[in-house]
C-alpha positions as protocol buffer text, in pm:
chain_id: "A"
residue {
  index: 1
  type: UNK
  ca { x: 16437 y: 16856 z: 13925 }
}
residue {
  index: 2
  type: UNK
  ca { x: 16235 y: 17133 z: 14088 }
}
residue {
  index: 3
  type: UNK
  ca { x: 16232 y: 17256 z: 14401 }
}
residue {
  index: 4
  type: UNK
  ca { x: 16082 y: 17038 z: 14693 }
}
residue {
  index: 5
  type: UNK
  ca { x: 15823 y: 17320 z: 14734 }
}
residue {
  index: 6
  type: UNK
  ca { x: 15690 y: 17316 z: 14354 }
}
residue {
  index: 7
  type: UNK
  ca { x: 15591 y: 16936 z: 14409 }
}
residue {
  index: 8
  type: UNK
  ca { x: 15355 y: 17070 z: 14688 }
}
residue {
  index: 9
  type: UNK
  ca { x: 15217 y: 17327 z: 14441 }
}
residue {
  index: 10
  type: UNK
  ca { x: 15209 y: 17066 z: 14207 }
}
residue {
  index: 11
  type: UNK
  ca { x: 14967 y: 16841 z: 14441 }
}
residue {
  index: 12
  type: UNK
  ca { x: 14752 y: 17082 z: 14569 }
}
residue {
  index: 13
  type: UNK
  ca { x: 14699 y: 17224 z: 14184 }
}
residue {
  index: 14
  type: UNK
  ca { x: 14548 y: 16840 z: 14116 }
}
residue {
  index: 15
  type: UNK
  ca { x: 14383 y: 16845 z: 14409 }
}
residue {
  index: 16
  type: UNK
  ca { x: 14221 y: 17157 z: 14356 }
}
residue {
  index: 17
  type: UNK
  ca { x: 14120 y: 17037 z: 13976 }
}
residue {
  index: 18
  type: UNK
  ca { x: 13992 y: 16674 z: 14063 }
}
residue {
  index: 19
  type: UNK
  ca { x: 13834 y: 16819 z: 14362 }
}
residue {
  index: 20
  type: UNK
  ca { x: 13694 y: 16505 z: 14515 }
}
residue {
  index: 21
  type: UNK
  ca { x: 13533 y: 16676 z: 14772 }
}
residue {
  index: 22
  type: UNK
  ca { x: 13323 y: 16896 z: 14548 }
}
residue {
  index: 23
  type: UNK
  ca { x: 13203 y: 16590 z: 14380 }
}
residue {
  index: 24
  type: UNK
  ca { x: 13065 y: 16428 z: 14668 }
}
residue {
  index: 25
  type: UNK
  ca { x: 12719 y: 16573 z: 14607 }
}
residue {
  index: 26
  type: UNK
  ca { x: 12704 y: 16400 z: 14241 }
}
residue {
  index: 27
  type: UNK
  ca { x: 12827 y: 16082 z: 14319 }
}
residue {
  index: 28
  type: UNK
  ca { x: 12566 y: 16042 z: 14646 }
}
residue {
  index: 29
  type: UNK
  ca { x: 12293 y: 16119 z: 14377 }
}
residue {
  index: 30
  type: UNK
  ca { x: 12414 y: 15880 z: 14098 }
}
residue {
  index: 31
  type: UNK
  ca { x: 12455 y: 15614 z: 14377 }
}
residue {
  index: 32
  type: UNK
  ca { x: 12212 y: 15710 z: 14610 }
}
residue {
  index: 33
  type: UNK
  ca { x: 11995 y: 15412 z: 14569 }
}
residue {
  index: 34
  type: UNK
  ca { x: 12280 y: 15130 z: 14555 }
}
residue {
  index: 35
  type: UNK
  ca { x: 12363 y: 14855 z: 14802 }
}
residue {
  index: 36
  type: UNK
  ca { x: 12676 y: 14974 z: 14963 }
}
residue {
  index: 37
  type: UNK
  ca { x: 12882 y: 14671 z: 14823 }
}
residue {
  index: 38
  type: UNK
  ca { x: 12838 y: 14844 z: 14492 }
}
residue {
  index: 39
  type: UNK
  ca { x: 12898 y: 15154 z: 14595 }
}
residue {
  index: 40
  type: UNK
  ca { x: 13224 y: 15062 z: 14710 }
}
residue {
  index: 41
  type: UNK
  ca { x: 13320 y: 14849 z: 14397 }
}
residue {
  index: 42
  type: UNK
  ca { x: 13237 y: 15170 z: 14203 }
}
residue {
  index: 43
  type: UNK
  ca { x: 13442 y: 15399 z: 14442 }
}
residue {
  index: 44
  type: UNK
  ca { x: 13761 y: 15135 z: 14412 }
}
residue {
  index: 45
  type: UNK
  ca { x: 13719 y: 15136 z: 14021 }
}
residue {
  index: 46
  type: UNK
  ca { x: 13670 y: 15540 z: 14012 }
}
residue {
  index: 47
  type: UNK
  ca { x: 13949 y: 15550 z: 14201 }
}
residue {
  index: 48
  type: UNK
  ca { x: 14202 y: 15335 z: 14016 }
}
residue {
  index: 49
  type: UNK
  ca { x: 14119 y: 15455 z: 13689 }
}
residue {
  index: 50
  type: UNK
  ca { x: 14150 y: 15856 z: 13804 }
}
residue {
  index: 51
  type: UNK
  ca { x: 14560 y: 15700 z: 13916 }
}
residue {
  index: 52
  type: UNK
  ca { x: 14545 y: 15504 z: 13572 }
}
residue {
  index: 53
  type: UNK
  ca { x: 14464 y: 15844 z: 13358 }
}
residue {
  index: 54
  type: UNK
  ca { x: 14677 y: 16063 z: 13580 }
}
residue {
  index: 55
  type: UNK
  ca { x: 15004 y: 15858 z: 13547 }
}
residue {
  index: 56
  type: UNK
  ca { x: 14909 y: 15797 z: 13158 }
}
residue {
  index: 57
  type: UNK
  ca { x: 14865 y: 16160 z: 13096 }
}
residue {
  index: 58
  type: UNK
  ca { x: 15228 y: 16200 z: 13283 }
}
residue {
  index: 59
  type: UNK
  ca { x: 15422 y: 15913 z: 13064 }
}
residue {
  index: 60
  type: UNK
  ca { x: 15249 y: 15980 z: 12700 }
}
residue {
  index: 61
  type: UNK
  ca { x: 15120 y: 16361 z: 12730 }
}
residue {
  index: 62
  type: UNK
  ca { x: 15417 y: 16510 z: 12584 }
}
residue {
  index: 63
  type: UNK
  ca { x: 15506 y: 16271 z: 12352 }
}
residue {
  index: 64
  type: UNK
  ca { x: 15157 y: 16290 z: 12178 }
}
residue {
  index: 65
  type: UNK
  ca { x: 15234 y: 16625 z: 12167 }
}
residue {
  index: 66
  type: UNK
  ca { x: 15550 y: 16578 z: 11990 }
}
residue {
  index: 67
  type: UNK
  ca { x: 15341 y: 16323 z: 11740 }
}
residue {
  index: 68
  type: UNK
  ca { x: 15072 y: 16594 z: 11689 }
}
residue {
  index: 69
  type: UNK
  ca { x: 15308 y: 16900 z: 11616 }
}
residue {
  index: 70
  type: UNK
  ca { x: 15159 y: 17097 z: 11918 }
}
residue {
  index: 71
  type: UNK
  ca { x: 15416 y: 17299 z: 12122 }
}
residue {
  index: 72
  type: UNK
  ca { x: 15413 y: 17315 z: 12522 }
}
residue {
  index: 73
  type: UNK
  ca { x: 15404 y: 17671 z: 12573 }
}
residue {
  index: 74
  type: UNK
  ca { x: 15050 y: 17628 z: 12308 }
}
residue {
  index: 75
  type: UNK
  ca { x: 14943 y: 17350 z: 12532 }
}
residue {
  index: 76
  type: UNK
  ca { x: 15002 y: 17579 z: 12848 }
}
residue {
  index: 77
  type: UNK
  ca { x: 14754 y: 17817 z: 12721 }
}
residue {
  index: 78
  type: UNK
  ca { x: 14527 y: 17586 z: 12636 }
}
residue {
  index: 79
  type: UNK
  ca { x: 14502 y: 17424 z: 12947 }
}
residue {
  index: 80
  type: UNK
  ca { x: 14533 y: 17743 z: 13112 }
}
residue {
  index: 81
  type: UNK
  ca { x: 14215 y: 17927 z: 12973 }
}
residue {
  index: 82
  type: UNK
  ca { x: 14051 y: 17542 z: 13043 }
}
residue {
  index: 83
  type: UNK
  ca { x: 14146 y: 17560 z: 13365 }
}
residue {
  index: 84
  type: UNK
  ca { x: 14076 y: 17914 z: 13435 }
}
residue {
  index: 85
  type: UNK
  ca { x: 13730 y: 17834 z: 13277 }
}
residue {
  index: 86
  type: UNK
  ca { x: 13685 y: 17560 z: 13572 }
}
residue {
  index: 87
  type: UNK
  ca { x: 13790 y: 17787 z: 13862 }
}
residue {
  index: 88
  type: UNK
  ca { x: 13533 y: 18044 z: 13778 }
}
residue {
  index: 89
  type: UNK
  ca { x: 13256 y: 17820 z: 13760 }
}
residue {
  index: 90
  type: UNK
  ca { x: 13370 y: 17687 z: 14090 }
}
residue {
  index: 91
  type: UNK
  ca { x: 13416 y: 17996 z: 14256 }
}
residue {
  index: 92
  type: UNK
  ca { x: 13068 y: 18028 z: 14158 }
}
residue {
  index: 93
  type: UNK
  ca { x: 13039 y: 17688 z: 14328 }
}
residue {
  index: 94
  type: UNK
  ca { x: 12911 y: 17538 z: 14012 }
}
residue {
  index: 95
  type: UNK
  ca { x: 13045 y: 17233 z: 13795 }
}
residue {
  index: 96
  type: UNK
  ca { x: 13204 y: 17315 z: 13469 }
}
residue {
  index: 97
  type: UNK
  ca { x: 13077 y: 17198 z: 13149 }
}
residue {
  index: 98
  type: UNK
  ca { x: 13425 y: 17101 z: 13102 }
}
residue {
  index: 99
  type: UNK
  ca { x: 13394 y: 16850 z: 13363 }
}
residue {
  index: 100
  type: UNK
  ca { x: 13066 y: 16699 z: 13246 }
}
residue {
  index: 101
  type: UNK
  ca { x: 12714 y: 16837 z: 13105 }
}
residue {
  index: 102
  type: UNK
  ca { x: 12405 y: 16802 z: 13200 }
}
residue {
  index: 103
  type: UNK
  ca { x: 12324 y: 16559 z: 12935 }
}
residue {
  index: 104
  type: UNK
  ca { x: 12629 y: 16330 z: 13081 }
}
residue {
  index: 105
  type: UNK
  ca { x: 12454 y: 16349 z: 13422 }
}
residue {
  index: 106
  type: UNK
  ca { x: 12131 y: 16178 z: 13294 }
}
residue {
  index: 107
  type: UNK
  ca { x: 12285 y: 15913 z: 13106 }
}
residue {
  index: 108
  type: UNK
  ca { x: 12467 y: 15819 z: 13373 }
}
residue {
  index: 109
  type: UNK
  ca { x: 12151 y: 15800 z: 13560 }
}
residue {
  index: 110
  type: UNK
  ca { x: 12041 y: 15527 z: 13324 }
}
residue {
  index: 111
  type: UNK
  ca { x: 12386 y: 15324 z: 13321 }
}
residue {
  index: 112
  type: UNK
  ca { x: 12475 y: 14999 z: 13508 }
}
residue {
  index: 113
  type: UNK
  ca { x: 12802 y: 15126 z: 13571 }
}
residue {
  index: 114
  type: UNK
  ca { x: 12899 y: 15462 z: 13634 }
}
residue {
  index: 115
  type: UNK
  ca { x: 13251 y: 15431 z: 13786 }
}
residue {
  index: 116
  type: UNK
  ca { x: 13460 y: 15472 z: 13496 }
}
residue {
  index: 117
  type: UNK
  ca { x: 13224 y: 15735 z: 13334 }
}
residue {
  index: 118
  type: UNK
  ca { x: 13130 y: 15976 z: 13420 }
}
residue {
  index: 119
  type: UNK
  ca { x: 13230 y: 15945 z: 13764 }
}
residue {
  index: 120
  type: UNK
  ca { x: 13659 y: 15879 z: 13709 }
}
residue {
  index: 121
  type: UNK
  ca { x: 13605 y: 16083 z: 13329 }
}
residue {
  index: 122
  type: UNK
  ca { x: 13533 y: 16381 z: 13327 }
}
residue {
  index: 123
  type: UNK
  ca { x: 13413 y: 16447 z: 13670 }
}
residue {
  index: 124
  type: UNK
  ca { x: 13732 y: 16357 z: 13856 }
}
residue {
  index: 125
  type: UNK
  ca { x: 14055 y: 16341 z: 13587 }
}
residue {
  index: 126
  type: UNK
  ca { x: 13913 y: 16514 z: 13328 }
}
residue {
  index: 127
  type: UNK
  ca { x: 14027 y: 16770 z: 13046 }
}
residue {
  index: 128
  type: UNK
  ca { x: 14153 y: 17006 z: 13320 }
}
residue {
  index: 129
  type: UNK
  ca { x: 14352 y: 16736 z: 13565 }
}
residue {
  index: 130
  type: UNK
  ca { x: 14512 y: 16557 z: 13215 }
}
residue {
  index: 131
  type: UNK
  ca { x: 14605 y: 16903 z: 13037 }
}
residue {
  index: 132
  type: UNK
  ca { x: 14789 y: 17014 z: 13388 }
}
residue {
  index: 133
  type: UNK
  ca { x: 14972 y: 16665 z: 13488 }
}
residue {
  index: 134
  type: UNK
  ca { x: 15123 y: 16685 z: 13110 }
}
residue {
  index: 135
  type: UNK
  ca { x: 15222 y: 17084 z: 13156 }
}
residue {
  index: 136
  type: UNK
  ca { x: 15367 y: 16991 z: 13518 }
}
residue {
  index: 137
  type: UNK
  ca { x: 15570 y: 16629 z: 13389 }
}
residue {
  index: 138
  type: UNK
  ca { x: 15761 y: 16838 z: 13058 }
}
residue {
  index: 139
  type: UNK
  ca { x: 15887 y: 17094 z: 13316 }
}
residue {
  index: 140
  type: UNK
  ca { x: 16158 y: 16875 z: 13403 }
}
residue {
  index: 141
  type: UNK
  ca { x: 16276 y: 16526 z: 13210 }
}
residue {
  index: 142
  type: UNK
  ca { x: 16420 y: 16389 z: 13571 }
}
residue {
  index: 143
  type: UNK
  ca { x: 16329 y: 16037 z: 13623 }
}
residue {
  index: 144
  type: UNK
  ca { x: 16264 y: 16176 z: 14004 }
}
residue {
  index: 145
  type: UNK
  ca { x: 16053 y: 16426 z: 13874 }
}
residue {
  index: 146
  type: UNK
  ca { x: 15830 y: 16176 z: 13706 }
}
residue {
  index: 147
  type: UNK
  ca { x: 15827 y: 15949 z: 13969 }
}
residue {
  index: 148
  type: UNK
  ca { x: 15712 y: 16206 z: 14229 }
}
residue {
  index: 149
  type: UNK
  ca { x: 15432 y: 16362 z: 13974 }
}
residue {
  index: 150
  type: UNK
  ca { x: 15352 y: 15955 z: 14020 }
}
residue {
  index: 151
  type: UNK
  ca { x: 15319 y: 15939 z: 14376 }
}
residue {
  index: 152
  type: UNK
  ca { x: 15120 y: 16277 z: 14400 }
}
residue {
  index: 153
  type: UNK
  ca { x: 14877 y: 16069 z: 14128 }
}
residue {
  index: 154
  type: UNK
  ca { x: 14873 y: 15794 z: 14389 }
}
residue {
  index: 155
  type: UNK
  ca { x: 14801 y: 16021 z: 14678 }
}
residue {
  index: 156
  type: UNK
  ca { x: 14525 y: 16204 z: 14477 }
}
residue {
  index: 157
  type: UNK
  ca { x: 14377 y: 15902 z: 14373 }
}
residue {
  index: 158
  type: UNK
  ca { x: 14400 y: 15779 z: 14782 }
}
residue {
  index: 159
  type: UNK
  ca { x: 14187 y: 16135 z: 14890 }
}
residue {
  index: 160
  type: UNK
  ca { x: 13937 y: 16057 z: 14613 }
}
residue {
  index: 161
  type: UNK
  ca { x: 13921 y: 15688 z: 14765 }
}
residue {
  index: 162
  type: UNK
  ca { x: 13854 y: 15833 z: 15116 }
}
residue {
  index: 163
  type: UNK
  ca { x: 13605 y: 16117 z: 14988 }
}
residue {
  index: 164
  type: UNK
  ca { x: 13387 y: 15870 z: 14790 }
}
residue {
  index: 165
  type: UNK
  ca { x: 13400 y: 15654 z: 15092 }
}
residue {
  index: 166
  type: UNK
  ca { x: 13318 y: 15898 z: 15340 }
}
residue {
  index: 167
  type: UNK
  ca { x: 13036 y: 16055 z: 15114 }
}
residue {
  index: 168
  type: UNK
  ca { x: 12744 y: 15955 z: 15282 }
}
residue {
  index: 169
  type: UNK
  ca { x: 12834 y: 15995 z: 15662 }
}
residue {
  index: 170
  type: UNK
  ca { x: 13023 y: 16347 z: 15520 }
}
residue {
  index: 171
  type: UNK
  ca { x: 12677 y: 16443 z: 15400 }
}
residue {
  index: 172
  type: UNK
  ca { x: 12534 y: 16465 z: 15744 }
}
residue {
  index: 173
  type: UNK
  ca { x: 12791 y: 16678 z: 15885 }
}
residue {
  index: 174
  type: UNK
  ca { x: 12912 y: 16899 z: 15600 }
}
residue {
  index: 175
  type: UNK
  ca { x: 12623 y: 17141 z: 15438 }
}
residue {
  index: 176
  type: UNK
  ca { x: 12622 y: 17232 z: 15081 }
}
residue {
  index: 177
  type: UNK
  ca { x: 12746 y: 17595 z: 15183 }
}
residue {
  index: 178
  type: UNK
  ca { x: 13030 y: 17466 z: 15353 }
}
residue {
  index: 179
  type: UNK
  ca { x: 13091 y: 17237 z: 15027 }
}
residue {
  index: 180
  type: UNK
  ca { x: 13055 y: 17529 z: 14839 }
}
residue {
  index: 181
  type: UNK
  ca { x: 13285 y: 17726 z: 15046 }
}
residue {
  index: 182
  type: UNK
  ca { x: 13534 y: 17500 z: 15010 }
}
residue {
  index: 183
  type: UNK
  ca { x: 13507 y: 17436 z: 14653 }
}
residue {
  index: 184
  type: UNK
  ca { x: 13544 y: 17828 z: 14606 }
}
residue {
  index: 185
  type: UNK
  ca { x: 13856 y: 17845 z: 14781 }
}
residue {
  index: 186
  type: UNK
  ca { x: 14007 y: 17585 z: 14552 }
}
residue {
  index: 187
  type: UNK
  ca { x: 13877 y: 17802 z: 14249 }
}
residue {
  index: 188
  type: UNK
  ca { x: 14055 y: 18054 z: 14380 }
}
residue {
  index: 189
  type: UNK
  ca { x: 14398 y: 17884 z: 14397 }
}
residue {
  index: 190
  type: UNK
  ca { x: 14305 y: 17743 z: 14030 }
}
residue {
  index: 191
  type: UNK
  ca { x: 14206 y: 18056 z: 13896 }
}
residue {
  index: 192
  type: UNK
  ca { x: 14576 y: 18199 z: 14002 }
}
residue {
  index: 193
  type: UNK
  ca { x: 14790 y: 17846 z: 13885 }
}
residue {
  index: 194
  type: UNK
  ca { x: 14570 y: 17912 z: 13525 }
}
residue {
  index: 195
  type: UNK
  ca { x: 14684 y: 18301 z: 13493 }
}
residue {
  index: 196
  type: UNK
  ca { x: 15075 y: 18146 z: 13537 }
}
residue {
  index: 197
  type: UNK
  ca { x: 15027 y: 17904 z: 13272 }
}
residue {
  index: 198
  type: UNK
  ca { x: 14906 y: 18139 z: 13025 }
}
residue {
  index: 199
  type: UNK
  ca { x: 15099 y: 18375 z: 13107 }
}
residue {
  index: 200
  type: UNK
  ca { x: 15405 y: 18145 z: 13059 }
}
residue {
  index: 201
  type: UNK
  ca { x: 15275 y: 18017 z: 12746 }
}
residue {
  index: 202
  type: UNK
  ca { x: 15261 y: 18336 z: 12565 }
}
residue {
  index: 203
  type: UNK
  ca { x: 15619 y: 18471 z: 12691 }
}
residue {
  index: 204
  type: UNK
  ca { x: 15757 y: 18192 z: 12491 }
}
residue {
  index: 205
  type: UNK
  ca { x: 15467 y: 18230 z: 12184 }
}
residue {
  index: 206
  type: UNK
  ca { x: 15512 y: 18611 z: 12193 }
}
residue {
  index: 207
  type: UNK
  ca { x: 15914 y: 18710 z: 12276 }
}
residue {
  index: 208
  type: UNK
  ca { x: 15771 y: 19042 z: 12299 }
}
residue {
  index: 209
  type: UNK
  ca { x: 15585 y: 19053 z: 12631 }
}
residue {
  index: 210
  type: UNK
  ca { x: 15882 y: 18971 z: 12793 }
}
């Protein structure tokens, strides 16, 4: 087990990373012109699979891992220069290509059902969120551990429920510069969790930078 105040490092890192408040802007654009009882079978669906993904990532990350030969500490490094990628295009207050191209945007302009893709994959648990829930669920083979990497899934999956939900009123009140703002200050945090996992990758690649 970790320490009670890792778990809330933990939750705000994949909060931060599905950012469902940064990707209120796309979603009231793909689903701008919908009747609002598909809009909210789309945010229930986008919802459950980002939980679905997250807890999947956190049961079978590590031992596809295992299958494929690939080390952690490689893994952390990995995901870290993915996720530092991210935060500097969202300190820039822009989406990463990571997260889902431009090409991705206009087919899912075209598609009946956009819930599960692109809107749950990549936008909300993509690469980033999937690479970080496996780093965070090897530190510690604790059946609590697991189970509370679990429940912050849930909760994440609950904010993304609210956001999606609250999209169009929020779009009234909030600006896109106070989106923005707050979708920098989250880069920030990410760009800072990505330095530690590359960082700690490459102490136990390279003995020598210890």
């Amino acid at each position: 087990m970790l320490e009670w105040t890792a778990y809330i490092k933990i939750f705000t890192t994949l909060l931060a990373i599905v950012n469902p408040l940064g990707a209120i802007p796309i979603f009231i654009s793909l689903t701008g012109s919908m009747a609002s009882e598909e809009r909210r079978r789309i945010i229930n669906t986008a919802s459950i699979t980002v939980v679905v993904v997250l807890i999947v990532a956190a049961l079978l990350g590590k031992p596809l891992l295992d299958f494929f030969g690939i080390s952690i500490a490689s893994f952390k490094v990995g995901g870290g220069i993915l996720l530092l990628l991210m935060a500097i295009s969202m300190m820039q207050a822009k989406y990463a290509q990571t997260k889902q191209t431009p090409e991705e945007e206009a087919e899912a302009e075209e598609k009946g059902s956009i819930a599960v893709v692109p809107i749950a994959m990549p936008l909300l648990a993509g690469p980033g969120a999937i690479s970080t829930i496996i780093i965070y669920a090897d530190a510690s083979p604790h059946v609590l551990h697991i189970t509370l990497l679990i429940i912050s899934s849930i909760l994440i999956a609950l904010l993304t429920w609210v956001a999606l939900n609250i999209a169009s009123p929020l779009r009234g009140v909030m600006s896109k510069t106070a989106i923005n703002i707050a979708t920098r200050l989250m880069g920030l945090l990410l760009a800072a969790i990505s330095v530690e996992f590359i960082s700690g990758g490459l102490t136990v690649l390279l003995p020598g930078l210890r």
